[in-house]
PDB file with SEQRES, HELIX, SHEET and CRYST1 records, atoms N, CA, C and O in Angstrom:
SEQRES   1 A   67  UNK UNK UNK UNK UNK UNK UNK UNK UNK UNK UNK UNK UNK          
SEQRES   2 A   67  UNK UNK UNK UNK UNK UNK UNK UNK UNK UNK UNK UNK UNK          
SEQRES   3 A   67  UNK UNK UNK UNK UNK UNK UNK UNK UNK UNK UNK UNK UNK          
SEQRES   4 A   67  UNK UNK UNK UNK UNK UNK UNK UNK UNK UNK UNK UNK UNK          
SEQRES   5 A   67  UNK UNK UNK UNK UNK UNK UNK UNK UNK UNK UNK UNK UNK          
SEQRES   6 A   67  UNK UNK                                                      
HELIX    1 AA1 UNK A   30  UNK A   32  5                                   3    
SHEET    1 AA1 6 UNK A   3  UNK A   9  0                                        
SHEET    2 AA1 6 UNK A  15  UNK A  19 -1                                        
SHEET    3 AA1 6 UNK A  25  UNK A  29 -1                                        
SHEET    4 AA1 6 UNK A  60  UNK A  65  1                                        
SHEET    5 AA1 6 UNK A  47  UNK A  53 -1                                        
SHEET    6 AA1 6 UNK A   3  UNK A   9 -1                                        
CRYST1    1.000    1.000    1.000  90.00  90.00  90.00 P 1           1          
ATOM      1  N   UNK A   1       0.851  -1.178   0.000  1.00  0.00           N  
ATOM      2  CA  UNK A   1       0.000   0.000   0.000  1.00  0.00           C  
ATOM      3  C   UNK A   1       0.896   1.241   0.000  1.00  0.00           C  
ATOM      4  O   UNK A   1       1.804   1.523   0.782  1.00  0.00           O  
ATOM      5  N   UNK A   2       0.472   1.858  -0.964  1.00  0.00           N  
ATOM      6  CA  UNK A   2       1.272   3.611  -0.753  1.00  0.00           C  
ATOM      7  C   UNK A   2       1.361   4.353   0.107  1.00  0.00           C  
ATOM      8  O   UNK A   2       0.222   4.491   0.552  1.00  0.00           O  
ATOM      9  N   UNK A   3       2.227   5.114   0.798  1.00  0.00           N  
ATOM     10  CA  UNK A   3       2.489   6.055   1.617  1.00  0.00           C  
ATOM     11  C   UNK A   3       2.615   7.651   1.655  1.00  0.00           C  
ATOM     12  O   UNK A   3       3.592   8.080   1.039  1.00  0.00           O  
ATOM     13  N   UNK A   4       1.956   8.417   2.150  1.00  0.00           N  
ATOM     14  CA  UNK A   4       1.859   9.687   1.812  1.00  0.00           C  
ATOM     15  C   UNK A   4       2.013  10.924   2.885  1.00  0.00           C  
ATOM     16  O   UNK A   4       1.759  10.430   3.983  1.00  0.00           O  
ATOM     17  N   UNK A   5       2.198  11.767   2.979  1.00  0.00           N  
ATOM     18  CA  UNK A   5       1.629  12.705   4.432  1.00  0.00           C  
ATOM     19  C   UNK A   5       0.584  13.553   3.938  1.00  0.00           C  
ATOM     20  O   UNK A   5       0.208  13.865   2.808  1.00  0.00           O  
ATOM     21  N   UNK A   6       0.156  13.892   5.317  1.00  0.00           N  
ATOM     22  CA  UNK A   6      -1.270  14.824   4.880  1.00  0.00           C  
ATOM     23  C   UNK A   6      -0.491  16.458   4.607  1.00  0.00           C  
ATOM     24  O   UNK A   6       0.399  17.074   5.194  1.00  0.00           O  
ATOM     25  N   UNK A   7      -1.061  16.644   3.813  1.00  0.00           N  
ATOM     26  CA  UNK A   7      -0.702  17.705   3.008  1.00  0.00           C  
ATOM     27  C   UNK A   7      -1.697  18.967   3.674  1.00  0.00           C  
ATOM     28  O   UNK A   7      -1.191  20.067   3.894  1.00  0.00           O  
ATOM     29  N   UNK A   8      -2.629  18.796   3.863  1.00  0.00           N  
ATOM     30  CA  UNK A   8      -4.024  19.876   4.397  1.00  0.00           C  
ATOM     31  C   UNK A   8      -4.722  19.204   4.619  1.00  0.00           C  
ATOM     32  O   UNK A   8      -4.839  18.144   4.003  1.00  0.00           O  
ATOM     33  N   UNK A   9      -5.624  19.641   5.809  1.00  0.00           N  
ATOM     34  CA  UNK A   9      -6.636  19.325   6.329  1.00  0.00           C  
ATOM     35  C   UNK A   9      -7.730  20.505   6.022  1.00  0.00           C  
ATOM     36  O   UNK A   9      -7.436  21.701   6.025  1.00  0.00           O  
ATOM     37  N   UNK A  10      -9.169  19.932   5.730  1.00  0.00           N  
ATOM     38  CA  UNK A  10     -10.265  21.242   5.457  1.00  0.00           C  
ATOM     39  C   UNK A  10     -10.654  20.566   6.820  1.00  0.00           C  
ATOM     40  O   UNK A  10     -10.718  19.355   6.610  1.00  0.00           O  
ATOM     41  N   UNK A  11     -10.972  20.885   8.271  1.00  0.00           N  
ATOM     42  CA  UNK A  11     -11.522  20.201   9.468  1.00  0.00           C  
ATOM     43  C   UNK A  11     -13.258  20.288   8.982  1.00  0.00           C  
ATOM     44  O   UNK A  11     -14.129  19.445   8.768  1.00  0.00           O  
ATOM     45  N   UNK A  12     -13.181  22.030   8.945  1.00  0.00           N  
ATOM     46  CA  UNK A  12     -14.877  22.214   8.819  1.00  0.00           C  
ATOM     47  C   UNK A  12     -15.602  21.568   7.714  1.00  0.00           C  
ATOM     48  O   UNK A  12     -16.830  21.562   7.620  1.00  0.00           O  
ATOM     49  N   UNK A  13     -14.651  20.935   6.746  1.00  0.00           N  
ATOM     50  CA  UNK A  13     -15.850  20.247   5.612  1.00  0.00           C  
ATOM     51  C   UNK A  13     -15.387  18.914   5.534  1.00  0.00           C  
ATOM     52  O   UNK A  13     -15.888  18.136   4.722  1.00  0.00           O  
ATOM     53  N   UNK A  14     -14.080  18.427   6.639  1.00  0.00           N  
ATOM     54  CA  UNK A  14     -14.261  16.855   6.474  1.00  0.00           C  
ATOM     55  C   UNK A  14     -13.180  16.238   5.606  1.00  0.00           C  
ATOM     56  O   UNK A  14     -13.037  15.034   5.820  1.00  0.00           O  
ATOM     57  N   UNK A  15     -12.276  16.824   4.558  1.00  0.00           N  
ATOM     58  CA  UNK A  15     -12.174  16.542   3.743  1.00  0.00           C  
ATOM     59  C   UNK A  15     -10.208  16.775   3.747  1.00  0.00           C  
ATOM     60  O   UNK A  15     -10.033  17.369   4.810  1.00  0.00           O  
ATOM     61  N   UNK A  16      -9.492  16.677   3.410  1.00  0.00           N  
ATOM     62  CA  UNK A  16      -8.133  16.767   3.132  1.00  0.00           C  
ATOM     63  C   UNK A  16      -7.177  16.527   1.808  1.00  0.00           C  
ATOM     64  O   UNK A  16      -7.748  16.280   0.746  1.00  0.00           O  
ATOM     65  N   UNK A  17      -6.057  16.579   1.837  1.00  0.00           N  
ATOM     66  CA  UNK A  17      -5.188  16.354   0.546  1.00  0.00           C  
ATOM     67  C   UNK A  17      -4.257  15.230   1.257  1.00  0.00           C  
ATOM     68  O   UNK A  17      -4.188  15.211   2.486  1.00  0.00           O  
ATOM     69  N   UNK A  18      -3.569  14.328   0.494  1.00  0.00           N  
ATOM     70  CA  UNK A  18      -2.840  13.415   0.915  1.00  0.00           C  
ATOM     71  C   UNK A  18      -1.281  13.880  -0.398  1.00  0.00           C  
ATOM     72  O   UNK A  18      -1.481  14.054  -1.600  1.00  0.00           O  
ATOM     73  N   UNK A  19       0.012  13.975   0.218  1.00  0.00           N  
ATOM     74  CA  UNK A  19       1.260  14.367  -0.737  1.00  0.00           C  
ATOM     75  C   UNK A  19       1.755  12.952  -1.055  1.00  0.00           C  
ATOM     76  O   UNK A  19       2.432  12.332  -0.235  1.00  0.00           O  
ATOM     77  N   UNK A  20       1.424  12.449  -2.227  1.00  0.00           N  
ATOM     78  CA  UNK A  20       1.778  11.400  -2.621  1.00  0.00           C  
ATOM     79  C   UNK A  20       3.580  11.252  -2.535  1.00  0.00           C  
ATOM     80  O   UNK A  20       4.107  12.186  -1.930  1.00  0.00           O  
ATOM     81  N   UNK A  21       4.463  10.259  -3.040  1.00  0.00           N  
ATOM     82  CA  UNK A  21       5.337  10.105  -3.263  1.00  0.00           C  
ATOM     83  C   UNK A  21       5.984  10.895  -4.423  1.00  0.00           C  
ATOM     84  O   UNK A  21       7.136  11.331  -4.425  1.00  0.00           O  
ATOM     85  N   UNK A  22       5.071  11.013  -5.404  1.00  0.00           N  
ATOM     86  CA  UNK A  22       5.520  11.466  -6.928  1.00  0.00           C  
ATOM     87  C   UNK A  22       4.655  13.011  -6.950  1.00  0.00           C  
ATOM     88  O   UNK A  22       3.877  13.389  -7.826  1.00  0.00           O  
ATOM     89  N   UNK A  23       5.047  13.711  -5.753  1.00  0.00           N  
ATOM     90  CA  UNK A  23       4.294  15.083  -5.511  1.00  0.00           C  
ATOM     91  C   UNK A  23       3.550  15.762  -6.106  1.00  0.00           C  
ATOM     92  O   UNK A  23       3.584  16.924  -6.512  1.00  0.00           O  
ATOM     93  N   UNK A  24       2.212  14.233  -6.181  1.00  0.00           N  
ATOM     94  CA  UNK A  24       0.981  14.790  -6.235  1.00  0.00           C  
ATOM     95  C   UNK A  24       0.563  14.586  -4.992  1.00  0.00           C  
ATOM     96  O   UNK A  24       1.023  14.004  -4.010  1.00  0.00           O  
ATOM     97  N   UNK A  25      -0.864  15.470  -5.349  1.00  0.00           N  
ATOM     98  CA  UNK A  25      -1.800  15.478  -4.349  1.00  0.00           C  
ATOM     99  C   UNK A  25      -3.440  14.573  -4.578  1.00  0.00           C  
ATOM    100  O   UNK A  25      -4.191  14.487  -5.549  1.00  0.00           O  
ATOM    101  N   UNK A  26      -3.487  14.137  -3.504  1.00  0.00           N  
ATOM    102  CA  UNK A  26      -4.850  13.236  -3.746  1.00  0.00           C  
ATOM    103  C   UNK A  26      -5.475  13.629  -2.743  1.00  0.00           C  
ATOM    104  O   UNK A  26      -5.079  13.964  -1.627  1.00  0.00           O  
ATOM    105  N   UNK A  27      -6.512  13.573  -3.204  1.00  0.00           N  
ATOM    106  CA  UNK A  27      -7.916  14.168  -2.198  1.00  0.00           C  
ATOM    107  C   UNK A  27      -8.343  12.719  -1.640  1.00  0.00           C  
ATOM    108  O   UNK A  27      -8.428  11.601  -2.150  1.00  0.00           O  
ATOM    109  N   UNK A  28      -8.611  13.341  -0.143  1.00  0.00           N  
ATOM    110  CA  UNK A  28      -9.317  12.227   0.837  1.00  0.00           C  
ATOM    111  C   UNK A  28     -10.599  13.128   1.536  1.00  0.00           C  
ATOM    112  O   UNK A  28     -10.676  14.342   1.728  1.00  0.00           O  
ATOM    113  N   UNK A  29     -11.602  11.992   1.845  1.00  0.00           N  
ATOM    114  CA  UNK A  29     -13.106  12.468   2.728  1.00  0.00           C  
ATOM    115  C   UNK A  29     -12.662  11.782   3.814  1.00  0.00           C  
ATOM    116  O   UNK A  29     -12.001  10.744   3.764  1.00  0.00           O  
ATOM    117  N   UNK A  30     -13.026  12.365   4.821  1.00  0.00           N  
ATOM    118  CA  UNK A  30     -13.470  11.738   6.037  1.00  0.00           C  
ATOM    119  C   UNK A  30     -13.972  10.365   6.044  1.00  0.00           C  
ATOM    120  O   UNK A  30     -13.667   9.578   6.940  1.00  0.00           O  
ATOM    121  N   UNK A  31     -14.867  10.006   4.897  1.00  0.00           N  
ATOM    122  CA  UNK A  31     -15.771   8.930   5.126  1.00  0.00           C  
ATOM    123  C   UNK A  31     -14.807   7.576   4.452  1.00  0.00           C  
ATOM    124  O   UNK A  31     -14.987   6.362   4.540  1.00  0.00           O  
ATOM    125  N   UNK A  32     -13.567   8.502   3.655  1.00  0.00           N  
ATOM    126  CA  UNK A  32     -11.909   7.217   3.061  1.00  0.00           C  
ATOM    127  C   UNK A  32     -11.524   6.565   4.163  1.00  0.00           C  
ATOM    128  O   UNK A  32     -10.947   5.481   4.078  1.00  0.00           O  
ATOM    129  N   UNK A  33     -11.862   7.285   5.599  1.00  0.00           N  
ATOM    130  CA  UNK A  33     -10.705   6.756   6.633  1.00  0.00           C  
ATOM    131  C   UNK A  33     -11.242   5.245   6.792  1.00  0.00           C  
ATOM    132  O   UNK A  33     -12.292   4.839   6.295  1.00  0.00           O  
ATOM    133  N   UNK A  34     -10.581   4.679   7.365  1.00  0.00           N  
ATOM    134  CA  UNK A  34     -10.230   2.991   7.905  1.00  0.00           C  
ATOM    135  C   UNK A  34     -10.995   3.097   9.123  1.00  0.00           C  
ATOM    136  O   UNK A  34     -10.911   4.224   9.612  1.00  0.00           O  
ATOM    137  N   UNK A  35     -11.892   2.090   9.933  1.00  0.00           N  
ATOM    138  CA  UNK A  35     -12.737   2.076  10.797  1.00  0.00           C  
ATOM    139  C   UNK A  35     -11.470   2.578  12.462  1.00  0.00           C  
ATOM    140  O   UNK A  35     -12.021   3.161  13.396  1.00  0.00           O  
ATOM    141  N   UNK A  36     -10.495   2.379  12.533  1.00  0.00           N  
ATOM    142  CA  UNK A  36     -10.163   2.696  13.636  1.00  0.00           C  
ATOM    143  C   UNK A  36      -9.429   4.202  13.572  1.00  0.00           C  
ATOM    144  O   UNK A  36      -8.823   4.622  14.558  1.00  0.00           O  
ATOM    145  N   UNK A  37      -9.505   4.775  12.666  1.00  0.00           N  
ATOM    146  CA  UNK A  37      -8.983   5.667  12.633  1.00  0.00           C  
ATOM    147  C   UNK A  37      -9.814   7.602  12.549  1.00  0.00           C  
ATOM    148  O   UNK A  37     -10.443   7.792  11.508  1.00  0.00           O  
ATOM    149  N   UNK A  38      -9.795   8.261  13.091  1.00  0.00           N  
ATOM    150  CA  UNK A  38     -10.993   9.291  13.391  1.00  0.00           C  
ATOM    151  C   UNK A  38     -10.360  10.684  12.610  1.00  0.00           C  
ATOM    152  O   UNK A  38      -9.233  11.042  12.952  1.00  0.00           O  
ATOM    153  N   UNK A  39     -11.094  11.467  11.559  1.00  0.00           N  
ATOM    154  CA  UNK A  39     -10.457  12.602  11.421  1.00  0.00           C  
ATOM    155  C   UNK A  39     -10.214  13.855  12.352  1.00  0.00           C  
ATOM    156  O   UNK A  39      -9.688  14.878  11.914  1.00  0.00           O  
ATOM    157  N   UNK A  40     -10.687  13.695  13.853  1.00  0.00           N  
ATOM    158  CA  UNK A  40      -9.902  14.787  14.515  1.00  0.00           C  
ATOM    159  C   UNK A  40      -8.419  14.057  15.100  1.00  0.00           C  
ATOM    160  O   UNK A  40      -7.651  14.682  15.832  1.00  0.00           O  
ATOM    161  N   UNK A  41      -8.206  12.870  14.723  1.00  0.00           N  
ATOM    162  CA  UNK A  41      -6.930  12.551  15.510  1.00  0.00           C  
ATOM    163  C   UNK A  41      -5.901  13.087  14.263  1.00  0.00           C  
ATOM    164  O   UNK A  41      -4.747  13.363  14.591  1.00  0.00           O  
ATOM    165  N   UNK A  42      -6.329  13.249  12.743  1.00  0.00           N  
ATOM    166  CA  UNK A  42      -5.083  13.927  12.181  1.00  0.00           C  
ATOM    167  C   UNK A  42      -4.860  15.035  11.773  1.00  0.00           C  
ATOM    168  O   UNK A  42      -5.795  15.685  11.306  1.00  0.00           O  
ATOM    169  N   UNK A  43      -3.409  15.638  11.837  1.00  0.00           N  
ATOM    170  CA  UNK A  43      -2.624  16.323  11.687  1.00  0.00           C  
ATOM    171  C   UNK A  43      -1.829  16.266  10.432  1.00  0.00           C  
ATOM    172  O   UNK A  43      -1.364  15.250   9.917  1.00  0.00           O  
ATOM    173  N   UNK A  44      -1.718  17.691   9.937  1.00  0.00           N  
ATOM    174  CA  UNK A  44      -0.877  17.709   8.847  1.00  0.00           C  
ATOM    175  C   UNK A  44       0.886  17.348   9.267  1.00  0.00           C  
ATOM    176  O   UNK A  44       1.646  17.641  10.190  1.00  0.00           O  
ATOM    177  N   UNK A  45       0.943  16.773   8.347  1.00  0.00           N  
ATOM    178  CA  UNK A  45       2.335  16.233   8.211  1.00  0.00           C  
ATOM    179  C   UNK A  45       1.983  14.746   8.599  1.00  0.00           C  
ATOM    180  O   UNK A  45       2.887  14.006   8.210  1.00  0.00           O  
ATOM    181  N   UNK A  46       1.003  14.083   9.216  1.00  0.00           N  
ATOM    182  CA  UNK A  46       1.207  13.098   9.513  1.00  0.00           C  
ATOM    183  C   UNK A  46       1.518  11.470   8.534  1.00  0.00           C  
ATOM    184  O   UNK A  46       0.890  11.468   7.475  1.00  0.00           O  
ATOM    185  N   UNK A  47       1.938  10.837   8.656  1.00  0.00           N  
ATOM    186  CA  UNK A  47       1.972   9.875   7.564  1.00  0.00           C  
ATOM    187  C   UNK A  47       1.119   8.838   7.746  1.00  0.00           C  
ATOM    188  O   UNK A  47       1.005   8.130   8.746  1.00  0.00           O  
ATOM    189  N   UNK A  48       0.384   8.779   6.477  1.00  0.00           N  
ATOM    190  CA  UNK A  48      -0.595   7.514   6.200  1.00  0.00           C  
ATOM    191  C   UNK A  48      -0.699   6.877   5.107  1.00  0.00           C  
ATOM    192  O   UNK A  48      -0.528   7.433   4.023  1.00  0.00           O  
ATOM    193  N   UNK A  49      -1.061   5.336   5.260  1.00  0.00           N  
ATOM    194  CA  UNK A  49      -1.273   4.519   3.758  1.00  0.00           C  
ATOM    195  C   UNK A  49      -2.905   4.416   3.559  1.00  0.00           C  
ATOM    196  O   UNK A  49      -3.922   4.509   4.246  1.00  0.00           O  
ATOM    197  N   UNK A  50      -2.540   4.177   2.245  1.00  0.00           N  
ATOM    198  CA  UNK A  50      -4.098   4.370   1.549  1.00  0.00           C  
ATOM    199  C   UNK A  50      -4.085   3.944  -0.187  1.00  0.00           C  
ATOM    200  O   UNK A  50      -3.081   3.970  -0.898  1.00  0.00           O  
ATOM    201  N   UNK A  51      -5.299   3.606  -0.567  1.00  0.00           N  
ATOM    202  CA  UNK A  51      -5.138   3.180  -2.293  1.00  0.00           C  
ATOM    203  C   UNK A  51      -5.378   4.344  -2.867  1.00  0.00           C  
ATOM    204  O   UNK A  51      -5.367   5.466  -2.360  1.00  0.00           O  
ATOM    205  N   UNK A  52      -5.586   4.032  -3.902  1.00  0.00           N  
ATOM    206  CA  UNK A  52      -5.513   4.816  -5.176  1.00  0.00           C  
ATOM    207  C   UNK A  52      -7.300   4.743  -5.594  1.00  0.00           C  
ATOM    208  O   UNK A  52      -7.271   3.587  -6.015  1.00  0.00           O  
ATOM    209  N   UNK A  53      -8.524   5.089  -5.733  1.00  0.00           N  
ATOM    210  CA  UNK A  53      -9.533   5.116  -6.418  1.00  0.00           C  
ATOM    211  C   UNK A  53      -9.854   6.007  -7.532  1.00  0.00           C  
ATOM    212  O   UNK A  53      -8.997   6.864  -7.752  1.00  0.00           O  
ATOM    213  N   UNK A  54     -10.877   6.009  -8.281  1.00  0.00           N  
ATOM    214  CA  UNK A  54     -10.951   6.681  -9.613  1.00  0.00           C  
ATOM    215  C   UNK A  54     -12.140   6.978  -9.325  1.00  0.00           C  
ATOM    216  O   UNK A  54     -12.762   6.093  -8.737  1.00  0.00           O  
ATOM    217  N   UNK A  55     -12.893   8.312  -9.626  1.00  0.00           N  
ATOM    218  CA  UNK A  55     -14.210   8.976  -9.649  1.00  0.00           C  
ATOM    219  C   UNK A  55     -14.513   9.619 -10.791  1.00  0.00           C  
ATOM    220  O   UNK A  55     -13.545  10.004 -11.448  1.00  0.00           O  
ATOM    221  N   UNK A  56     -15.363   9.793 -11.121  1.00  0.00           N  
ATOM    222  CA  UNK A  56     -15.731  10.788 -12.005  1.00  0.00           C  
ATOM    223  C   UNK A  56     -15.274  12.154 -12.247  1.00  0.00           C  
ATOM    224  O   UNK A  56     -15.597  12.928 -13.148  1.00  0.00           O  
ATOM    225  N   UNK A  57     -14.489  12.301 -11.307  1.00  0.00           N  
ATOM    226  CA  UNK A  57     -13.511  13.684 -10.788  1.00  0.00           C  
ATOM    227  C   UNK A  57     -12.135  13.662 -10.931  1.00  0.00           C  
ATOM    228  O   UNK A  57     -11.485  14.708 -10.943  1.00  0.00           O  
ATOM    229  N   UNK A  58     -11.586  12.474 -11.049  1.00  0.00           N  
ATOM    230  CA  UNK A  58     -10.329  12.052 -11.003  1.00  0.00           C  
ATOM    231  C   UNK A  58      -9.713  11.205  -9.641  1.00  0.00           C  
ATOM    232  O   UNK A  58     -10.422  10.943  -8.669  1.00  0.00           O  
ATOM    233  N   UNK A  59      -8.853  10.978  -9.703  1.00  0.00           N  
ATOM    234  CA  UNK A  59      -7.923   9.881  -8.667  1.00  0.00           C  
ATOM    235  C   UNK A  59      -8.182  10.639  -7.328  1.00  0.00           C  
ATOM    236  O   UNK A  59      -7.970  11.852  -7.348  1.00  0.00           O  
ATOM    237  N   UNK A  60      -8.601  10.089  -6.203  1.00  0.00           N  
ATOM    238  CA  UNK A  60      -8.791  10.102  -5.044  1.00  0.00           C  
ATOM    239  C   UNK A  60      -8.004   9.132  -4.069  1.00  0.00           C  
ATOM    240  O   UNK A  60      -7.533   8.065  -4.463  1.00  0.00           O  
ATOM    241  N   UNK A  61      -7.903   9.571  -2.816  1.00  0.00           N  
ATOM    242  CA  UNK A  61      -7.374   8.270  -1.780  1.00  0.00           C  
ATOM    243  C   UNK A  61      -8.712   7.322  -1.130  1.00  0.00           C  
ATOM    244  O   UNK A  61      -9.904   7.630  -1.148  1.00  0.00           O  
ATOM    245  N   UNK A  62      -8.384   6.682  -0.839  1.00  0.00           N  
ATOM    246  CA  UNK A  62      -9.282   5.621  -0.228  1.00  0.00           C  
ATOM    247  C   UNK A  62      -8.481   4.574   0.831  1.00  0.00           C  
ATOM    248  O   UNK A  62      -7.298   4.388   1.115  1.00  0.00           O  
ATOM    249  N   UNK A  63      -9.509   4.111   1.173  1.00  0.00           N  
ATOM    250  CA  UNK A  63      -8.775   3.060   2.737  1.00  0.00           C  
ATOM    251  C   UNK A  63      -7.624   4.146   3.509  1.00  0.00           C  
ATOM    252  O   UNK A  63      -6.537   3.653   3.813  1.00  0.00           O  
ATOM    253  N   UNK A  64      -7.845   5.439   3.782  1.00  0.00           N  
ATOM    254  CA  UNK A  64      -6.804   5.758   4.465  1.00  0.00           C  
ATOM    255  C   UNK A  64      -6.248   5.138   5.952  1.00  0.00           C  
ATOM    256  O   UNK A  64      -7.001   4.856   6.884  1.00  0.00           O  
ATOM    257  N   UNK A  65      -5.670   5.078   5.959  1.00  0.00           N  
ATOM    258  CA  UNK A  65      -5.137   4.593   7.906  1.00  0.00           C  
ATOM    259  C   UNK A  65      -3.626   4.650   8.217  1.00  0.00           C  
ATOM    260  O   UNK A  65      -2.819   5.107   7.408  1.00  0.00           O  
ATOM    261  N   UNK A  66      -3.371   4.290   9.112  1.00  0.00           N  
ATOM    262  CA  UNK A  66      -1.846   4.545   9.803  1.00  0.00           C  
ATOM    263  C   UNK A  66      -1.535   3.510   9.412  1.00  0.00           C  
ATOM    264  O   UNK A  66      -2.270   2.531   9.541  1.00  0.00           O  
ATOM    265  N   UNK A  67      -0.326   3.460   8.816  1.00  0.00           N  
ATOM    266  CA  UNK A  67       1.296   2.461   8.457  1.00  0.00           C  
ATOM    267  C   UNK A  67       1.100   1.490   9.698  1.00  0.00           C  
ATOM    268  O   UNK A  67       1.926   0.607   9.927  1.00  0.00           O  
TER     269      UNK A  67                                                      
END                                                                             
């Protein structure tokens, strides 16, 4: 699974950027995270793994959670 840090957090709408390896950015929801994991516990800079999904919008993160 890929590894990334959080790049930004939006708190009030839920939603964040993840800094890929190949410095892009992928958008994550709140609702990507992994069941044990809560979006007020993260912090930018923090590092997390997560896949790759495809939307109608373009490439998103999914399954986010801690390494």
């Amino acid at each position: 699974m890929p590894q990334g840090k959080i790049k930004r957090l939006v708190a009030d709408r839920g939603f964040g950027f993840i800094e890929t390896d190949g410095n892009d950015d992928l958008f994550f929801h709140l609702s990507s995270l992994v069941d044990d994991l809560n979006f007020e516990e993260l912090a930018e800079g923090d590092v997390v793994e997560y896949e790759v999904g495809e939307t109608p919008k373009g490439k998103r993160a999914e399954n986010v959670g801690r390494p």
